[in-house]
N, C-alpha and C positions, 0 to 999 in steps of 0.2 A: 623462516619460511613456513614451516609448519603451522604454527599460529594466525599466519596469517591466512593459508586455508582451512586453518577450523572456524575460522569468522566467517570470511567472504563466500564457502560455499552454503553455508545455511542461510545468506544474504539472498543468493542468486538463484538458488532453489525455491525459496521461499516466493521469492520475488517474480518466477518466470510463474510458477503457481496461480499467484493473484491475477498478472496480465493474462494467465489461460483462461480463469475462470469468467473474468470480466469480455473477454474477447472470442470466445466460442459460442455465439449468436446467430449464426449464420442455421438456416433450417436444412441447410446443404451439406453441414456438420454433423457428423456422425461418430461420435464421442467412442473410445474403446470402452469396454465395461470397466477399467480400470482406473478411468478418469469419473471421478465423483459428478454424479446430476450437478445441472448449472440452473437449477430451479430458481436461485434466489434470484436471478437476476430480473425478474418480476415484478420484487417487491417493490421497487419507486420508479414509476415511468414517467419519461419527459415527452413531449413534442417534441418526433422527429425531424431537425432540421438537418440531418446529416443523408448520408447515404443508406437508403434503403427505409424502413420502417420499421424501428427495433427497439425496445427497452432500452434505457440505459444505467447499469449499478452504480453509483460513486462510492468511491471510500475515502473519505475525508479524517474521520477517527478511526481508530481501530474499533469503536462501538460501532460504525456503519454495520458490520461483520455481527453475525450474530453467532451463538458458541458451537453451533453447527455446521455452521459456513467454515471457522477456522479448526473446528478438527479436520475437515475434507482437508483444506489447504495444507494442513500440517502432514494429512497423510499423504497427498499428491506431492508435497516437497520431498518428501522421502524415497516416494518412486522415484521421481526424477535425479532424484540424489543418485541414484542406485543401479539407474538404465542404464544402459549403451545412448549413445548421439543418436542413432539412425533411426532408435525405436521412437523416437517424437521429433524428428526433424521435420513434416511436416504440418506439425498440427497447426500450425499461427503462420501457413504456408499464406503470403497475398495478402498477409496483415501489417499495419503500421500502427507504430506509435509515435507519438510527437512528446519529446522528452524537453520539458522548459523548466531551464536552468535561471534561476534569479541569485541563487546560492552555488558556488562551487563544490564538486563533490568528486570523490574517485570511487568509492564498494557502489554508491546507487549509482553515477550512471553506466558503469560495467557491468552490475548485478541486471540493469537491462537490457543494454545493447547485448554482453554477451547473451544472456537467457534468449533475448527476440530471437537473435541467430541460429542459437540454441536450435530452436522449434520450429523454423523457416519461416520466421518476420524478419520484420525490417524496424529498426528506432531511428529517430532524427535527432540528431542533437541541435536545440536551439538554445543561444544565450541571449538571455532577455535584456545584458549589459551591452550589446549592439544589436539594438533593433528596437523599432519604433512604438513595442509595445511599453503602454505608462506615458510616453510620448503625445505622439497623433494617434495610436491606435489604443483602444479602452482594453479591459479585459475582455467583457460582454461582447465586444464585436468579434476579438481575437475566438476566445471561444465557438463565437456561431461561424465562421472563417475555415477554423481547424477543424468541426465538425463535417465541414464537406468533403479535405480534402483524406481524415486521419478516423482511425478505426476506434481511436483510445489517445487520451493527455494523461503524461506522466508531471505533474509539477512539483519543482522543487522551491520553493519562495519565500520570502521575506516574513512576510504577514499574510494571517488567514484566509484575510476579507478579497484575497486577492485567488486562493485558490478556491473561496466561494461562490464569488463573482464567473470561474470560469466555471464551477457547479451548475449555478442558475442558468447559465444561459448556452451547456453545451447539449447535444445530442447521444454526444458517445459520452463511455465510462470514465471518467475525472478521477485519478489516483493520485492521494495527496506524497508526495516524495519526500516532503519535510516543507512543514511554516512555524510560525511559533507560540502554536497551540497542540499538535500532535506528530506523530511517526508512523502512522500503520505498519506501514513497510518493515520496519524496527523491529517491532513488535512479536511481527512473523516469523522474523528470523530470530528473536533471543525464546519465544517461545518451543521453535522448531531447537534451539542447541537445548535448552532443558527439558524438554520432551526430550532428548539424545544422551541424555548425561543424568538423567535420573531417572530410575526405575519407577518412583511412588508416582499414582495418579496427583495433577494437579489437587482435585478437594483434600491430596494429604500432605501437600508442602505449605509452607512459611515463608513469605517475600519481603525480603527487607532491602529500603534503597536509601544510601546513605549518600549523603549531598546537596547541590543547588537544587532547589525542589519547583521553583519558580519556570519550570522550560517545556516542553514539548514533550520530551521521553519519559519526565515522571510523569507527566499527565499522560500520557498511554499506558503506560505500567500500570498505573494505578483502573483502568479503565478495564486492560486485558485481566488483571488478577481478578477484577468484579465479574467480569464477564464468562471468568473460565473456572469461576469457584472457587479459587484459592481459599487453603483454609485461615489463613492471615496475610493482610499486607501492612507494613508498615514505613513510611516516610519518614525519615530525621532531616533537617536541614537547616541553617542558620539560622531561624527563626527571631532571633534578638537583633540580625541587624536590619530590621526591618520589612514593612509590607513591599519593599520589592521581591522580598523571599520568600514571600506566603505563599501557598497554594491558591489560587484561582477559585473565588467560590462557589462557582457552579460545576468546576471539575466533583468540589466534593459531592455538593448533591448528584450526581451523575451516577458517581459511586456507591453510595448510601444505600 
């Protein structure tokens, strides 16, 4: 039992974190001074086809995040680690996200259903294995659909191109959940447990990931270590049995 809340709450922390940051837009929102500026959310704006006239962030990689974006997160996962309920049960009070499941999962979709309730939102659980999307309905269209009715899309999915697709053509903030190119989400949380279990600042630790190197999570790891300065990272993986195991070559230049 124990183990298994030293995971799932730096999951759900980390996690209600990002959907604050991406979902506190509203100019009627008045942020405690303890909640980090939500400045970034600026930096890439779409055509609003959703509700209201508003920027929209996506986090597709954990590089979307830039190293200042995720120290905020990292410290605001901690507040909220540390609150009481009642001190942030309103703040994502009249908010929805629309959680689309392509993959099954149990830490992410608890890590937001519980976190939304957390904060006084609402998540929708959608499974994309009954329902007409990929079907008759595109992503694109699913996307410009969900922008009217949803604040924020949480997607979990197969392939990238799919939580790209709802990138390009939503209004609100597109939060990748898992495809098999990255984890943001992930990320947050194994950065928020070693920020918590190690005292040295990140540019004084050594990351080493030993395994299939070919998937999603080493391409994040290797993304947040660049991102956050790490003073080495290093990837081992089976490399001999082949370019199904190789690292991705544009992950490296990414990194480089």
């Amino acid at each position: 039992r124990s183990s298994v809340t030293r995971v799932s709450i730096p999951i759900m922390s980390a996690r209600c974190a990002l959907s604050s940051r991406l979902l506190l837009q509203s100019p009627a929102f008045k942020p405690s001074s303890i909640i980090p500026s939500t400045s970034f959310l600026s930096k890439r704006t779409f055509a609003s086809q959703g509700r209201g006239q508003s920027s929209a962030k996506h986090v597709l990689t954990i590089a979307d995040l830039s190293k200042q974006d995720i120290c905020d997160l990292l410290r605001m996962s901690s507040v909220l680690k540390q609150s009481p309920l009642s001190a942030y049960n309103k703040t994502l009070e009249n908010r929805t996200v629309l959680m689309l499941f392509e993959k099954v999962s149990l830490r992410t979709r608890m890590a937001f259903e519980v976190g939304m309730d957390h904060l006084g939102g609402d998540a929708i659980f959608y499974d994309i294995a009954n329902s007409p999307l990929g079907k008759k309905e595109t992503f694109s269209d699913t996307a410009k659909v969900l922008s009217r009715y949803c604040d924020a899309i949480m997607a979990r999915v197969k392939e990238r191109s799919h939580v790209q697709e709802l990138a390009k053509y939503a209004s609100i903030p597109v939060i990748n959940g898992l495809d098999d190119f990255a984890h943001p989400t992930q990320m947050l949380a194994d950065l928020l447990t070693i920020k918590e279990h190690k005292q040295a600042k990140f540019s004084e630790m050594k990351f080493m990931y030993i395994g299939d190197v070919h998937n999603n999570v080493t391409y994040d790891l290797m993304r947040a270590c660049a991102l956050m300065g790490f003073k080495e990272c290093v990837v081992c993986g089976p490399l001999s049995k082949g370019r199904e195991y190789n690292i991705e070559s544009g992950v490296l230049e990414e990194c480089a």
